[in-house]
Each structure stands twice: as C-alpha cells, then as structure tokens.
FIDOGU-713733 format. One record per residue: x, z, y of N, C-alpha, C in turn. Coordinates in steps of 0.05 Angstrom, whole numbers, plus 5000, padded with zeros to 4 digits. Last residue first. Layout:
N
XZYXZYXZY/...
***
This chain:
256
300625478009301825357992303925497982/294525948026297525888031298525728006/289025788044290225768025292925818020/283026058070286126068072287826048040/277625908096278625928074281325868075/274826308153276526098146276926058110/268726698146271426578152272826358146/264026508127263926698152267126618158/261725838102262926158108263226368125/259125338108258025658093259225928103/262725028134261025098146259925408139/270425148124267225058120264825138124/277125028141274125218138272525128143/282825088125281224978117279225158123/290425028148288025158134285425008134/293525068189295224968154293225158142/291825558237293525318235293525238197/289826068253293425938250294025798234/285025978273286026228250288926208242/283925658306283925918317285226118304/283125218264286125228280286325478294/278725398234281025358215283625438243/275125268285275625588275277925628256/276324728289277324878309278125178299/272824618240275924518245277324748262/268524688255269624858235272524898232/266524448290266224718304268824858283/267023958264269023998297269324328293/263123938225265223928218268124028248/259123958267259424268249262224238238/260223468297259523768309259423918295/258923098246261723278260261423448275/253423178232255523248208258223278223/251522958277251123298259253123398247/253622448279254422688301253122878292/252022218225254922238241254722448259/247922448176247922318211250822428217/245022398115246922488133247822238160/241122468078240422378104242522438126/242023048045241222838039241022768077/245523578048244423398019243023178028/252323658077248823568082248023448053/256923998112256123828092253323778089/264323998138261424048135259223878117/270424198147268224138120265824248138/276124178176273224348178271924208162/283824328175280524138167278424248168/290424188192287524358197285024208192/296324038167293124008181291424218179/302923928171300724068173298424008177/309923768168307423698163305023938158/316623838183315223798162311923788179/323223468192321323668201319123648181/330123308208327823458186326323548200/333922928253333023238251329823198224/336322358262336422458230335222828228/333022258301335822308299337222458273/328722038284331121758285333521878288/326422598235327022418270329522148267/324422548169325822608188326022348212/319822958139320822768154322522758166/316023198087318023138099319622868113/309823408056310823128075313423248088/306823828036308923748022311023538026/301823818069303823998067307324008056/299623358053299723368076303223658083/297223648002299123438002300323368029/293224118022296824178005299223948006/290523818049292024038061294624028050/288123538006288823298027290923598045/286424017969288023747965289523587980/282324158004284224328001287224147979/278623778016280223868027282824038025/277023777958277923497962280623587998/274624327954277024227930278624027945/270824197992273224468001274824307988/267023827966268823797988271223967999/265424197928266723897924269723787945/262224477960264224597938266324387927/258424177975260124357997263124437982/257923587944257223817957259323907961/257522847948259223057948256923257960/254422417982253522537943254922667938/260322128000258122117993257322277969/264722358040265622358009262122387998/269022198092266422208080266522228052/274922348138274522358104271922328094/278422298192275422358175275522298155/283822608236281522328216280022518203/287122508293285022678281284622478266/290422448340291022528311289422648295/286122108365289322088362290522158346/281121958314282222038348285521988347/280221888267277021818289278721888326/280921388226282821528247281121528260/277821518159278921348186280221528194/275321368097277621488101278221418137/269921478045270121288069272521418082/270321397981270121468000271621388027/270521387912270421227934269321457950/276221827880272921677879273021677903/280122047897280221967866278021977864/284522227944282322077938281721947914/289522207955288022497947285222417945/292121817981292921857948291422027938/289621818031288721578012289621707988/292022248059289222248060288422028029/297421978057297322258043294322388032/296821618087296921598060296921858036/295921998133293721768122294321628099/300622228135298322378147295622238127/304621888150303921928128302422108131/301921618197302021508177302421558148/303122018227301121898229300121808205/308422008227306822298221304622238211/310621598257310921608232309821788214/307721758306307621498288308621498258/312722128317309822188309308621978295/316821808312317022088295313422138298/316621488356316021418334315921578319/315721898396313821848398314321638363/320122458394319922388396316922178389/321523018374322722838353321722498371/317623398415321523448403323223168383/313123198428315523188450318523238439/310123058371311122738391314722818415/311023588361312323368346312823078358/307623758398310723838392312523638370/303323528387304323408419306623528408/301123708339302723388334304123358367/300224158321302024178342303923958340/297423878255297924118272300524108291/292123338254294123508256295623728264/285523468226286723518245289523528246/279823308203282623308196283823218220/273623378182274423288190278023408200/270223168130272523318122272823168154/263223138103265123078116267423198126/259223048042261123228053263023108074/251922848041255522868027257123038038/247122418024248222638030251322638040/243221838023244221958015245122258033/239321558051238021768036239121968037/241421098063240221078045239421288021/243021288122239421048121238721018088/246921548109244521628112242121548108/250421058098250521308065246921538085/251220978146249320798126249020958102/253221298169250621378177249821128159/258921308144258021618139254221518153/259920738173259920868137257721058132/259820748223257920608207257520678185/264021088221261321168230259221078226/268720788218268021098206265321138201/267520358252267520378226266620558203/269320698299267320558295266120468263/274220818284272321008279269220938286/276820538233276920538257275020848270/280020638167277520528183278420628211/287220568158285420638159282920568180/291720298184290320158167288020348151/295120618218294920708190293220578175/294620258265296920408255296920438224/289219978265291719838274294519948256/283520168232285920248256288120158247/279819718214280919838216282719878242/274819298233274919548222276719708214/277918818246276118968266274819258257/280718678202282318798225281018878248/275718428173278518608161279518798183/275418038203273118238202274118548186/280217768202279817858231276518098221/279717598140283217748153281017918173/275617338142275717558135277617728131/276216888170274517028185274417258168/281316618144281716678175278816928185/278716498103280216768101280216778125/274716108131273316388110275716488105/279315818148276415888162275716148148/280315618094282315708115281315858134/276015338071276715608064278715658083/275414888112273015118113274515308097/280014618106280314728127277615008127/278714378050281614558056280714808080/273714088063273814358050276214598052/277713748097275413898104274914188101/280813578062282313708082279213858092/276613308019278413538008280313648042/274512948057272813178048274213308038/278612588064277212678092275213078083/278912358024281212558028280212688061/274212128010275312327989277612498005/275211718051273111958056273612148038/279811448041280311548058276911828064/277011297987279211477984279611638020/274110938005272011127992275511397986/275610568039273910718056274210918033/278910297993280910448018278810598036/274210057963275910267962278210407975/273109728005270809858004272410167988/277609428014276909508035275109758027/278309117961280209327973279109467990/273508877954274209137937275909267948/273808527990271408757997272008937986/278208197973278808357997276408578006/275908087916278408227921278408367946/271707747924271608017917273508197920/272907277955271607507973271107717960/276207027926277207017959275507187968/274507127870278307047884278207177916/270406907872270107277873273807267877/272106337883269806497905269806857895/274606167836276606207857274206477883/271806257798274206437792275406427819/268705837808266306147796269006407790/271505447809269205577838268305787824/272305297760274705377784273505487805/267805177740268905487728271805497750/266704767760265204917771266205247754/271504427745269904457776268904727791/271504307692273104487708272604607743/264704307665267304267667269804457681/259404357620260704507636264404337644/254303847627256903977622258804107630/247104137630250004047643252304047623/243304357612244404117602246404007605/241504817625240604577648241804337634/244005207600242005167604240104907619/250004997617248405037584245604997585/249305257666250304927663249504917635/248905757656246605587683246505317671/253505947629250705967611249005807632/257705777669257105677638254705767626/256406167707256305977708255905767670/256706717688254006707690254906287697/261906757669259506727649257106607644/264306627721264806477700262706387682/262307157737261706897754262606647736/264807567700261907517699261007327713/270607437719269607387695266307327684/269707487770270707247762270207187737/269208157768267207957774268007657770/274008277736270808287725269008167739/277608137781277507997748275008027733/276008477820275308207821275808117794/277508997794274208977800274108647805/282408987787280309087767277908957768/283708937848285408727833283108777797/282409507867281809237872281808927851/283609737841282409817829281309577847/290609637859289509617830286809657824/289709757919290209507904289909397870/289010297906286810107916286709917909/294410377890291410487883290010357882/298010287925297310137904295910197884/296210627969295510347972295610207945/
***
C-alpha cells in the first residue's frame, strides 16, 4: 500500500504541476493576470481527482502484476507436476526402472528408425526360493539390486526395464551380437558379486540367467524377445548363472 500511495502521491504533483503550467501560460496568453485563484484550482482539482485515480489505477496494475507472477508460479508447478507423473508412468514403481510398456516403446522406436541392436533378456535365478526362504522383502530387495546392478554395467545409452516379475530387459541400440554377449556377460558377473542379507540377518547371494538376441536393422519387440526368451530359457536348462545367444549352438558358460 505504501507503494501505491507513493507512486500515487508522484503522479498528482506532476500533474498539479503541469495544470499550474498549463494555467499560467492560458492566462499569459489571453492577457490575463495570473493570480491566486486560478493556480489554487489548477493545484487543488489534480489534488482531488489525480491522487485518488492514481491510487486506484496503480493498486489495479500491482494487484494484476501479482495476479500474473502466482499464475505463472502456478503454470510451472503444473509443468513439474506433469513431468514428475509422465516420469512415473514410465517407470516401474520398485526399481525405477522403465516399465515394460515403456520398455517397448524404446526397443520398437530404435525400429521405426531403422535402427538395429541387441536385446539382453534377464532373468533371476530360483527368485521363488529366495522370496520362500528369506522372505518377500528379501526379494524386493533382490530386485533392486538386480537393477542397479543392470544400471552400473551400462557405459552407453540404453534402454533398461522390469518386463516381468523378475525378469528385465536391457536394449543396447546399434549394438551387435558380440557387443551384446560382453554387455551380458558384465550385467552376470556383477549380478554375481551381490550379497545380501534376510531381515533375519541370514546371507545369501545373487544370480541371472540371460538370452541375447540380436538384429541389424529394424528391430521389433516381440522378434527380438521370442529369440531373446528361447535363449534365456536354454542358459537356465543349462544350470542357471549363464548366458546364451542366439548364434550359438550352446550356452556360453562363464564361471566367475
């Protein structure tokens, strides 16, 4: 308010002053003599109606200035609010990894644009024994490091989800077959090296199984897992804390 009031109180002295001016130069001009009369009417009239328009007109122009800064406030509040929730519609909940909707949009837009790559799909091993002996946060917690374990072995972009319960996917665009073993055989060993322990303080350790499949160009989600599934499976037929890819006739067995 004493804002206003001052930019009030500004603006009528300049008009009193130029109502003054413009008086004494009328009365000059006309011959008149200027007296007190009419320079008291040319100070008292922007007196009684510039002041109160100025206040008024500047208490509208602040209350709209502050109408438009909460506004704007509220539109970016809006725009994170809508990119937290577009945020949290593509990932999984748990491990903040992609969803698998998500997943999938990835691996078939790297298609529409030509591209190729390698998909790693990643399995835990005898996670129901681990949910039934340590319990269900003991798995959750498997989970999890399962998927950071997936993220630190990643050293160029690629697409990372949870496509099932305990299953995730790894896309690794413009990757070949040979590429992809390495990147699998990385995400295995590290996976391997996970120690945990149950709420009841019992130790246990960590495993996956991964199938690699791979495509030069135009890669489609359900091709690329149906070979990646078939491959997976043949890794877990072969016992488990292994790796096998489409090319081969066998598993590729790494022991750590």
């Amino acid at each position: 308010m004493k804002r206003v009031l001052l930019h009030a109180a500004i603006a009528t002295v300049f008009s009193m002053i130029a109502s003054a001016a413009i008086c004494w130069v009328v009365l000059t001009l006309m011959g008149s003599s200027v007296n007190w009369f009419p320079i008291a009417m040319s100070v008292l009239c922007p007196l009684l109606i510039a002041f109160p328009v100025s206040a008024v007109t500047f208490h509208q122009k602040l209350r709209i200035a502050s109408a438009h800064e909460a506004l704007e406030a509220a539109h970016r509040q809006l725009a994170q609010v809508h990119r937290q929730l577009a945020a949290a519609a593509r990932l999984d909940d748990m491990t903040d990894l992609l969803n698998r909707g998500a997943f999938i949009r990835q691996v078939n837009e790297a298609g529409a644009r030509g591209n190729g790559g390698a998909l790693l799909a990643i399995d835990a091993d005898y996670f129901k024994d681990i949910n039934d002996t340590y319990g269900h946060l003991a798995g959750d917690r498997a989970l999890c490091a399962i998927a950071q374990a997936i993220r630190n072995c990643l050293d160029r972009p690629a697409a990372a989800g949870r496509i099932g319960g305990e299953e995730f996917g790894v896309f690794l665009e413009a990757m070949d077959l040979p590429e992809g073993k390495v990147t699998a055989e990385k995400i295995r060993h590290a996976v391997e090296r996970i120690s945990l322990r149950s709420e009841q303080g019992e130790q246990f350790g960590l495993s996956v199984s991964i199938g690699v499949a791979c495509v030069a160009r135009d890669a489609d989600f359900s091709r690329l897992m149906a070979t990646a599934d078939r491959e997976l499976y043949r890794a877990k037929r072969s016992g488990r804390n292994r790796i096998a890819a489409a090319e081969t006739d066998r598993p590729m067995v790494v022991n750590g």
